[in-house]
Each structure stands twice: as C-alpha cells, then as structure tokens.
C-alpha positions in Angstrom: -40.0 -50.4 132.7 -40.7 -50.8 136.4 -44.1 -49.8 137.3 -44.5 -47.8 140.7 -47.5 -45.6 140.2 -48.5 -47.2 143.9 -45.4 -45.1 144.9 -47.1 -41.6 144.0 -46.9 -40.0 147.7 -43.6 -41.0 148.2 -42.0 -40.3 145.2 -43.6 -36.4 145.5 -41.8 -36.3 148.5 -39.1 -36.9 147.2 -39.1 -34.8 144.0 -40.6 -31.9 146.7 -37.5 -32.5 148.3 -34.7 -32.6 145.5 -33.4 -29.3 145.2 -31.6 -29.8 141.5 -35.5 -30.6 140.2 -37.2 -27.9 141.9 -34.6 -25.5 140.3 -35.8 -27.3 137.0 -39.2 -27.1 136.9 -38.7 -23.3 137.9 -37.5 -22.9 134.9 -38.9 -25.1 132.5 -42.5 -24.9 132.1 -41.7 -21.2 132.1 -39.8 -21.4 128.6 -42.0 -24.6 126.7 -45.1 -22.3 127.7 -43.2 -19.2 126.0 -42.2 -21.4 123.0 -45.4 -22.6 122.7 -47.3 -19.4 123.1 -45.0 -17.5 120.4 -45.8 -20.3 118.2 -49.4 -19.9 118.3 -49.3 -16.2 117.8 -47.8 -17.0 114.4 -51.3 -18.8 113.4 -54.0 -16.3 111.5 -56.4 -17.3 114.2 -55.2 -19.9 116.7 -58.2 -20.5 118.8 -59.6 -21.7 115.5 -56.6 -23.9 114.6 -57.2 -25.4 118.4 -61.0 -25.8 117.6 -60.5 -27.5 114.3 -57.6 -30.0 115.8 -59.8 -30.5 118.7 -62.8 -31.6 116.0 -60.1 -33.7 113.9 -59.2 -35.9 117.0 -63.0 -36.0 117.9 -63.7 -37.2 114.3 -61.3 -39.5 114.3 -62.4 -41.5 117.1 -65.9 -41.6 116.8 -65.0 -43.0 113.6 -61.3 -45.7 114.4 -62.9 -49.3 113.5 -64.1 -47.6 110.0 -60.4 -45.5 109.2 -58.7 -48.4 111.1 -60.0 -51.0 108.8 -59.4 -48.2 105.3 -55.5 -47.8 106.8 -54.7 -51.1 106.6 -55.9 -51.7 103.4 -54.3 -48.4 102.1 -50.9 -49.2 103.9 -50.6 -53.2 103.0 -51.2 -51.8 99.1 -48.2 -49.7 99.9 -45.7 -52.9 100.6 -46.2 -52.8 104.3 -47.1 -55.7 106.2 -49.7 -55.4 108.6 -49.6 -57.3 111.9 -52.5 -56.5 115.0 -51.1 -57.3 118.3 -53.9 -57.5 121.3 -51.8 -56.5 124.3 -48.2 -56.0 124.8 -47.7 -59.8 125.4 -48.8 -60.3 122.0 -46.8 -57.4 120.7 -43.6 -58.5 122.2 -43.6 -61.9 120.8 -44.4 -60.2 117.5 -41.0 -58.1 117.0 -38.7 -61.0 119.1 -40.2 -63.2 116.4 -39.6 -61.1 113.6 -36.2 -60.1 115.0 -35.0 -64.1 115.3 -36.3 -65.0 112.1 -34.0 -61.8 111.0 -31.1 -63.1 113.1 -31.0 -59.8 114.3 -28.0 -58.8 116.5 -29.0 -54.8 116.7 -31.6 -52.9 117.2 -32.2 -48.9 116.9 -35.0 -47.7 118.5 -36.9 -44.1 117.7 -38.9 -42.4 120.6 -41.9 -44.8 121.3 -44.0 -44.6 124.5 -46.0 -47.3 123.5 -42.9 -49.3 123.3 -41.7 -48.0 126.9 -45.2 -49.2 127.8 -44.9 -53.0 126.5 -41.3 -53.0 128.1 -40.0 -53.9 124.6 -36.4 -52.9 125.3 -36.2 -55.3 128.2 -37.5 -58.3 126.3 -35.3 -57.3 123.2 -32.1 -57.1 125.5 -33.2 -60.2 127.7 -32.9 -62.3 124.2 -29.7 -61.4 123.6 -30.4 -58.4 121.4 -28.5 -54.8 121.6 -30.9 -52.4 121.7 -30.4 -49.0 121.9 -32.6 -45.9 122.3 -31.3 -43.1 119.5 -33.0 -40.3 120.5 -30.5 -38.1 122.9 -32.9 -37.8 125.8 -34.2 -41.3 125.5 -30.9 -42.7 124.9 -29.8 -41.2 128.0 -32.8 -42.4 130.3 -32.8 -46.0 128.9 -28.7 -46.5 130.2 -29.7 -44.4 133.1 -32.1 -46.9 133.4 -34.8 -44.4 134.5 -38.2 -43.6 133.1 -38.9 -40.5 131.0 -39.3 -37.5 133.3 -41.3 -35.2 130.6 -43.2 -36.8 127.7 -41.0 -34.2 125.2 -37.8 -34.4 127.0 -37.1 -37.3 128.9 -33.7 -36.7 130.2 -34.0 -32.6 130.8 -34.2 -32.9 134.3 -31.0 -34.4 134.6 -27.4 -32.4 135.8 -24.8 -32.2 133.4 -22.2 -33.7 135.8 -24.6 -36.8 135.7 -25.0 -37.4 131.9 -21.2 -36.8 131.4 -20.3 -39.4 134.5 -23.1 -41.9 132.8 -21.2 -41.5 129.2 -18.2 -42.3 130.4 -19.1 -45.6 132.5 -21.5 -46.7 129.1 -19.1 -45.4 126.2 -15.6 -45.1 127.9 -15.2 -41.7 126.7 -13.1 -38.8 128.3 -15.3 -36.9 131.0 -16.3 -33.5 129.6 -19.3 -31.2 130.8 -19.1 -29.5 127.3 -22.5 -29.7 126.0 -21.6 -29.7 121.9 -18.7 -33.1 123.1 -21.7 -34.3 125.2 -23.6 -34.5 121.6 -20.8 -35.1 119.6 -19.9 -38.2 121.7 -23.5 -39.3 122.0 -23.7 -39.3 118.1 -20.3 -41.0 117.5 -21.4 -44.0 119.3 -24.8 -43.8 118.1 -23.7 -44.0 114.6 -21.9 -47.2 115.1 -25.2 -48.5 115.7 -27.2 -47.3 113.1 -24.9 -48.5 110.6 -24.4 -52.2 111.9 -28.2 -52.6 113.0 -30.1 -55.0 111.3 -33.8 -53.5 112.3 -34.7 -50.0 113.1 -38.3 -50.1 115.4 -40.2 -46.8 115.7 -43.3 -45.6 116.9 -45.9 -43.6 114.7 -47.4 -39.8 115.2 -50.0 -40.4 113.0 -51.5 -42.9 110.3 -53.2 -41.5 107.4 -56.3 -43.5 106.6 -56.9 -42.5 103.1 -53.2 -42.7 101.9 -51.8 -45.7 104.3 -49.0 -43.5 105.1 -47.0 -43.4 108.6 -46.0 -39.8 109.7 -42.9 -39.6 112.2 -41.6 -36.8 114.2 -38.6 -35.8 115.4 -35.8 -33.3 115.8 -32.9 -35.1 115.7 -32.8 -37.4 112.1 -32.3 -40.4 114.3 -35.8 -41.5 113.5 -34.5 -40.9 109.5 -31.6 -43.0 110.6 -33.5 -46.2 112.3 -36.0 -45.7 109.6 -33.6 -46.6 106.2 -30.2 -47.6 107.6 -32.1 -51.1 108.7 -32.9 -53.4 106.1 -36.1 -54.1 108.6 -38.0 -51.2 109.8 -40.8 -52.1 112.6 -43.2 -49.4 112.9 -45.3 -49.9 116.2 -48.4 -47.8 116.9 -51.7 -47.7 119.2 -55.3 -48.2 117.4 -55.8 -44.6 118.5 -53.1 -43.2 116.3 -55.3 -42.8 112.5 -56.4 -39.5 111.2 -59.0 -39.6 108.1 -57.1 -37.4 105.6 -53.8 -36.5 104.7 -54.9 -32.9 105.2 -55.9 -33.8 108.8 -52.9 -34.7 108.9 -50.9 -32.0 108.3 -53.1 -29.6 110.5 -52.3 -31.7 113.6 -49.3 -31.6 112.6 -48.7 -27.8 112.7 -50.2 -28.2 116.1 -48.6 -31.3 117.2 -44.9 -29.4 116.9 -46.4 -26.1 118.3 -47.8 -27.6 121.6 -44.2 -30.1 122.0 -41.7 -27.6 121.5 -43.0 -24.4 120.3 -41.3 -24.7 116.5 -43.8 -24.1 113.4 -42.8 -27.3 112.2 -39.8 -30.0 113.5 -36.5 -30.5 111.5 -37.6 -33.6 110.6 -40.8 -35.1 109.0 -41.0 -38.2 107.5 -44.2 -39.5 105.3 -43.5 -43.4 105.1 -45.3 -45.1 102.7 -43.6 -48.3 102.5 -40.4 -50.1 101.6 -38.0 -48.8 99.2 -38.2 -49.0 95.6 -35.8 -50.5 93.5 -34.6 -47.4 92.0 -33.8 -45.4 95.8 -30.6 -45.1 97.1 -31.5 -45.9 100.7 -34.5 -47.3 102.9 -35.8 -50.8 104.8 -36.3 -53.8 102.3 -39.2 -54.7 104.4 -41.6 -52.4 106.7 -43.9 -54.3 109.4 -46.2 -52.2 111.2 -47.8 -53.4 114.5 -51.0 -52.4 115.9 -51.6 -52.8 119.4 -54.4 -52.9 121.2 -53.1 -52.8 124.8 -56.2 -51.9 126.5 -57.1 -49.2 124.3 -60.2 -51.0 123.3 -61.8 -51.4 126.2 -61.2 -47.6 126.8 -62.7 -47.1 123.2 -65.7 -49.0 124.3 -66.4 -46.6 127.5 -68.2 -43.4 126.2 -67.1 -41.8 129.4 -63.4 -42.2 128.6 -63.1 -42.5 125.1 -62.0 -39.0 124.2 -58.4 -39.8 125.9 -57.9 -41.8 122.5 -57.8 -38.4 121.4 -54.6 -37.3 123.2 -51.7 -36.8 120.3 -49.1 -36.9 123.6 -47.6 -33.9 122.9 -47.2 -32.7 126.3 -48.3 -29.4 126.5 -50.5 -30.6 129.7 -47.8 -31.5 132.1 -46.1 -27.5 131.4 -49.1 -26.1 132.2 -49.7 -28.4 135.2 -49.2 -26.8 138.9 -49.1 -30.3 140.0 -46.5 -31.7 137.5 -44.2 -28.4 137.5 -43.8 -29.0 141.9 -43.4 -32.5 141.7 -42.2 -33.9 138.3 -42.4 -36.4 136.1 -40.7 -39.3 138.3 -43.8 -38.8 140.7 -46.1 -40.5 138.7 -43.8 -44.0 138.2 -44.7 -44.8 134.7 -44.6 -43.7 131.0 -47.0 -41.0 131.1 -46.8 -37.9 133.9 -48.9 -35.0 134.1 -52.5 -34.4 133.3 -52.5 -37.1 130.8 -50.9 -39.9 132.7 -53.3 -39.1 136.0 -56.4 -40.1 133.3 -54.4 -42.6 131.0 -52.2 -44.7 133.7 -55.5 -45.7 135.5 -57.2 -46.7 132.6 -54.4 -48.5 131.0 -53.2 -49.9 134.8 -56.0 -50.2 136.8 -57.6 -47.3 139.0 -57.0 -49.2 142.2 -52.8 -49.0 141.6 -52.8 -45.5 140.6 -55.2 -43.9 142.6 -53.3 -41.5 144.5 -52.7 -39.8 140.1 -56.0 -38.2 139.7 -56.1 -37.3 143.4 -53.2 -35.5 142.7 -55.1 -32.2 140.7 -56.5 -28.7 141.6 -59.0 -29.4 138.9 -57.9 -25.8 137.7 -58.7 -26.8 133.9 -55.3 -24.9 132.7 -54.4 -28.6 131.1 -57.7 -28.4 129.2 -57.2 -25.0 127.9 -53.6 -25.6 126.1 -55.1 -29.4 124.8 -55.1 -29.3 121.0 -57.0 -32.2 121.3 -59.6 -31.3 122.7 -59.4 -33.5 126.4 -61.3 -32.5 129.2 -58.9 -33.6 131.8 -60.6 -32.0 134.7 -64.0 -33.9 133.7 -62.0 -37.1 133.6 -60.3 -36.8 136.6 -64.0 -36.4 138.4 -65.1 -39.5 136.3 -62.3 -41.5 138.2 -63.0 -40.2 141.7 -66.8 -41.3 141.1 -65.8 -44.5 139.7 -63.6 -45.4 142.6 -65.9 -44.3 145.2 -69.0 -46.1 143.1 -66.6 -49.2 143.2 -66.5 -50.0 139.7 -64.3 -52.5 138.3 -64.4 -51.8 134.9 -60.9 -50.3 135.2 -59.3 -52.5 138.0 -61.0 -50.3 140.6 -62.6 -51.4 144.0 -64.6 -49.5 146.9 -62.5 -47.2 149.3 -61.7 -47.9 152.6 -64.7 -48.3 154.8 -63.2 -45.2 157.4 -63.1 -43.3 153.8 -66.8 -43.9 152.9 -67.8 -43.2 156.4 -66.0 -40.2 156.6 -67.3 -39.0 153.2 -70.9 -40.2 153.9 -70.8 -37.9 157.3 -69.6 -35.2 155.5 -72.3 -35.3 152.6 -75.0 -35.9 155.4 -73.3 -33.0 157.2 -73.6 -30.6 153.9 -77.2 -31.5 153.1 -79.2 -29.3 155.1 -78.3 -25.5 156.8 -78.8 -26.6 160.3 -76.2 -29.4 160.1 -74.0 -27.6 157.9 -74.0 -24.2 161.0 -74.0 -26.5 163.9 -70.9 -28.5 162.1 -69.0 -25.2 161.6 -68.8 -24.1 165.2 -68.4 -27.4 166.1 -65.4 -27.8 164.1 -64.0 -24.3 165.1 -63.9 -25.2 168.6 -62.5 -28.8 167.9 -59.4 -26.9 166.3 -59.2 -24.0 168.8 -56.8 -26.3 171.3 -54.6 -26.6 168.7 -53.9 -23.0 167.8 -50.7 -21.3 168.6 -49.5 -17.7 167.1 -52.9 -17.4 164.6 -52.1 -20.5 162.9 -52.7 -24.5 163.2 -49.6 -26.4 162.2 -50.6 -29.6 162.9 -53.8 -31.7 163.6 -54.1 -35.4 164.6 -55.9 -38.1 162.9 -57.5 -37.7 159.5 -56.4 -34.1 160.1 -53.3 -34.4 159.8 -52.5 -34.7 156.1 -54.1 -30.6 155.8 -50.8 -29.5 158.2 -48.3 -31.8 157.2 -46.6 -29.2 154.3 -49.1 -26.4 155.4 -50.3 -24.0 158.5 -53.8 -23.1 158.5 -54.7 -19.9 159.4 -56.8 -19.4 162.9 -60.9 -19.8 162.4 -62.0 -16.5 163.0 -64.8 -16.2 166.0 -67.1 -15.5 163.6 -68.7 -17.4 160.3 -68.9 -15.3 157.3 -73.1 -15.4 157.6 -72.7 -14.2 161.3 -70.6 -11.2 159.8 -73.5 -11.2 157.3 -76.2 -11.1 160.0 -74.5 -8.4 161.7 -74.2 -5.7 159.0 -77.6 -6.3 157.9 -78.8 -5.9 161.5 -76.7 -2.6 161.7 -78.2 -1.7 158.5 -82.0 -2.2 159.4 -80.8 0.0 163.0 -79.6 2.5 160.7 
C-alpha cells in the first residue's frame, strides 16, 4: 500500500470537495453511531462494561512481555507453530518463505490491517502468487487498488455504478447495479478461490494467554472459509493483540462487535486452537502464527504512548470524529484514518511525515468518550504537538520551521503578561480593520491566510470584552 500521509492537506481538499463522499459521511456516522448506541442500551450497565474493557486493555499491556511469553507456550502446546517476526521486512520473508516451501499458487486473505501495513499482498502477488482479499469490502478495495476508507468498512464509500463497472473489468461478469447479484457474483468468484487455495492468511482479534487460543471476527464466514478450506492457515498478529483470560476475552468481545457495528455479537466467531484433529471433517493441516513487532515495541517502551497498544481497532473513533466524518478516510493516506491513525500513523511512520494527522483535531474528546479501550486520543494528540515542537526524534520527528517557532515564541511572549496581551489585541484589531468589507474578513495575507481560506471571520468589534467589562462596572459604581 502506497504511503501518502505527507499528502494530508491535499487529499482533504479533495475529499472536502467530492460531492458523492460528503453525501456519505452525512449519512454514515449518523447510522454506526445509532447501531452502536442501541447496542449499548442492551448492556445492564454499559458505562461499567466500558470501564471494565477499558481496565482489560490497560491490564493487558502493562503486563504483554509476561502474557506474550504464557501465549506462546499455551498456543505451540496446541499444534501451532510459533514464528516472531521483528518488522514487516522480517514478516514478509516469513509467509513468501512458508508459501514457496508450500509451492503455493493461491492465497485467501481475511481482513488484516497489520497485513495492509507490511504491504503483504504486494510481495505475495509480486512472487507470482494470487492473492485475493475475501472479505467483500476488502476485496473490493484491494482490485480497486485503493486503501481502506473506514477501518469497519473499507469499500462503503464507494458508488454502486463503480463496484459494478470494477466487477466486470476483474470477473467478466454481466454489469448489474443489483446489490443481492453484486454479492452473489462477488461470492461465486470468491469461492473458486477458496476451494483451490493452498494457504488461507488471517489476522487475529485477540490471543488468549491462558488457553493459546486465536479469536477471529467477522460477518461474512470468509474468515471460516480461509481458515479450514487451506491445508495452511497463517495467522498474523501484532505483540499488542493478547488478553490474560478467556473471560477477558469474551468481554471485549461483546464490546469489540458493539463499538464495529452495533450487533450484540457478529455472525461469526471463531476460537482457533490449532490444526485439525484426525477425527474433524475440515480444517488447516498446519497453523503458523506470526508475531510482529513492527515498531510496536518501541511504542511499548514510551510510557507516554503506550496505551495506544490498547486500541482493539474497532472504529468507533473515526464515527464520532468531526474531523474524519468532513473529510474521510482517504485523507489520511494510509491504513489507519481517524482518531486512531492521527496518534498511531506517527508513531508507526514517523511524526515528521504525518504531521499535518494530529494537527488535524478539535481536541473535542468525543473519540475518547466512545473508546472501549480506554485511549485518550485528545492527550495523545497534545503529546505529539509537544514532541514535534520539543524536536524529538524518538519517533522520526524534527524541530519546526524556524518562521513556526518564531511565530509561536512571539505569541507565548505576547500571552505572558496583561500588558502585552491588551496592547497585542488592539494592535491586531487595527492590523485587520483594512481588510474588512460587509462585517466580515474573507481573506488575510501571509500567515493569515490559512484562517480565511474555507472561512470569513466576523468583524473585531471596537471594543474588547474587558472594555465592555470596564464599562458596566463603571456605570454600575455611577449608579
């Protein structure tokens, strides 16, 4: 997947400007909030059920070398082989390795961002291997050759005119905007696939420490599909992804499905514990399970940032966002959009090519208060901005612009006493006055100029609020 986080202005624009999307996100965020919201009400006490996830994730963390070291131990007793992987270099090699010694000729894929974020269907396809996103949305993107718009659904923003012109160049199939043919054609060809690939790869919800079991999941059964149709399965997961107990499991998982889509619980869970037994019917030969690394480390290692670990990527963020829901999920030019890839692209990227992300917030908190995990996005975003302007290179940052730092310095200087602050008021009221017309300001030069560019500002008025102030307590005191 291409990388343009750089691109963030620009690609705003862009999404500001597309009609189709901003009809979209009208509607959108609107009905995942809804689902979500019904959901919850269907919990005894769901502030509680928040609270408790948010102290699972929290646990979990504090604790990952301890329940990363009991999960592989629990899982390689279960028949699965375990393989650590320390960035996606590493990873890649991994599954092209096992995939060669395999002769594999097919792959099926289930819904993995860590995979979208190692690029794993590029370097499966540039060896010579068909690979082949199964989920609908994802399947959709990948020959669209796009990234994921929403974390939850990745193709949603898309016209139907558009999907059914795509199926027909990738599947020669007869155009139809019929959304049950749409499906039905996805899952014909699909199902070709499934049933002549050699290894399924998948990502992993969650990994039980105490029992070594993977939990995927999904709405579709393609996961089901990629998971025992294959005599390989390949599960890949980050170092962030173990809970201590089965039962923590399952809690997240009530709230994992609420916050994603608004359902009590998805049409499909699977509990994978390893390959089949003799005895079943169906299910991989072999299971490999990757962890990768991938930078998540070096965020573990940060007290300041750690708690993004935490994040179960179940979007409920970016549908609360009044960033995301103007501009969209293309904006941000990688995997993750929204509140959680303005605080995860940077760490995982490098603050310096993705500053323009965590600029890019009203700091309003609404992603915090929806978080079953517990993130405080708003506090993270203000770690960022002081990182950057600190220069700090612990996550690929560097100092701003010296005209930024000046500009930023004057205006601290100018806030730090009364006298400067009043005299820079007036002074600023009658800098602007020339450029007044009707009661408003619609444009400013120079620095200014990026206040008026989508906005007017309204007209100073002659007088400061603690002139007003003076004024009625003087007419007071007279009285």
């Amino acid at each position: 997947m291409k990388i343009e986080t750089e691109r963030f202005v620009e690609k705003a624009r862009e999404g500001l400007a597309n009609e189709s999307q901003r009809e979209v996100l009208a509607r959108l965020p609107v009905l995942f909030k809804g689902l979500r919201d019904y959901a919850f009400s269907t919990l005894p006490d769901a502030r509680a059920a928040l609270d408790t996830g948010a102290a699972i994730r929290l646990d979990a963390v504090a604790r990952l070398p301890e329940l990363l070291k009991q999960f592989e131990e629990n899982v390689t007793k279960n028949g699965v082989t375990v393989l650590w992987a320390s960035d996606y270099a590493d990873a890649k090699e991994i599954v092209l390795k096992l995939a060669k010694e395999r002769n594999v000729k097919t792959v099926t894929k289930g819904k993995s961002m860590l995979s979208d974020e190692m690029g794993l269907n590029e370097a499966l396809i540039a060896s010579g291997i068909d690979t082949f996103e199964t989920d609908l949305g994802e399947f959709i993107v990948q020959q669209a050759k796009r990234p994921p718009f929403h974390i939850v659904g990745p193709a949603v923003n898309m016209p139907v005119d558009e999907i059914a012109d795509l199926f027909v160049d990738v599947m020669g199939v007869e155009r139809t905007t019929d959304l049950n043919e749409l499906n039905m054609q996805a899952r014909r060809f699909l199902r070709e696939k499934f049933l002549s690939a050699e290894m399924g790869i998948t990502g992993v919800n969650m990994a039980v420490a105490e029992t070594g079991t993977m939990v995927l999941v999904e709405n579709e059964g393609n996961i089901r599909y990629s998971t025992s149709a294959p005599k390989t399965h390949v599960a890949i997961m980050g170092i962030e992804k173990v809970v201590p107990t089965m039962t923590d499991a399952l809690h997240m998982l009530r709230l994992l499905t609420r916050s994603c889509t608004g359902q009590a619980i998805s049409s499909y869970v699977s509990f994978i514990n390893g390959p089949k037994n003799e005895d079943d019917l169906d299910g991989p030969e072999e299971v490999f399970l990757i962890i990768v690394d991938g930078g998540r480390s070096k965020i573990y290692a940060d007290p300041e940032f750690r708690e993004v670990l935490q994040c179960i990527k179940c979007g409920s963020c970016l549908n609360s966002c009044p960033v995301w829901t103007k501009v969209g999920g293309y904006a941000y030019g990688w995997v993750y959009s929204g509140p959680i890839g303005a605080v995860l692209n940077p760490l995982l990227l490098g603050q310096d090519r993705t500053k323009d992300l965590y600029f890019a917030t009203s700091l309003c908190g609404t992603c915090r208060s929806v978080c079953p995990a517990g993130i405080d996005h708003p506090k993270l975003f203000l770690k960022l901005r002081e990182r950057r302007a600190r220069g700090d290179k612990t996550f690929g940052g560097k100092k701003p612009p010296i005209t930024e730092r000046l500009t930023m310095s004057t205006w601290a200087w100018g806030l730090g006493k009364d006298s400067r602050y009043r005299l820079g008021s007036r002074l600023f009221r009658l800098a602007v006055r020339p450029f007044v017309r009707g009661g408003k300001i619609k444009t400013l030069p120079g620095p200014g100029r990026g206040f008026t560019e989508v906005r007017d500002l309204p007209e100073p008025p002659g007088k400061t609020f603690r002139d007003r102030w003076r004024d009625i307590l003087g007419a007071k005191s007279d009285g």
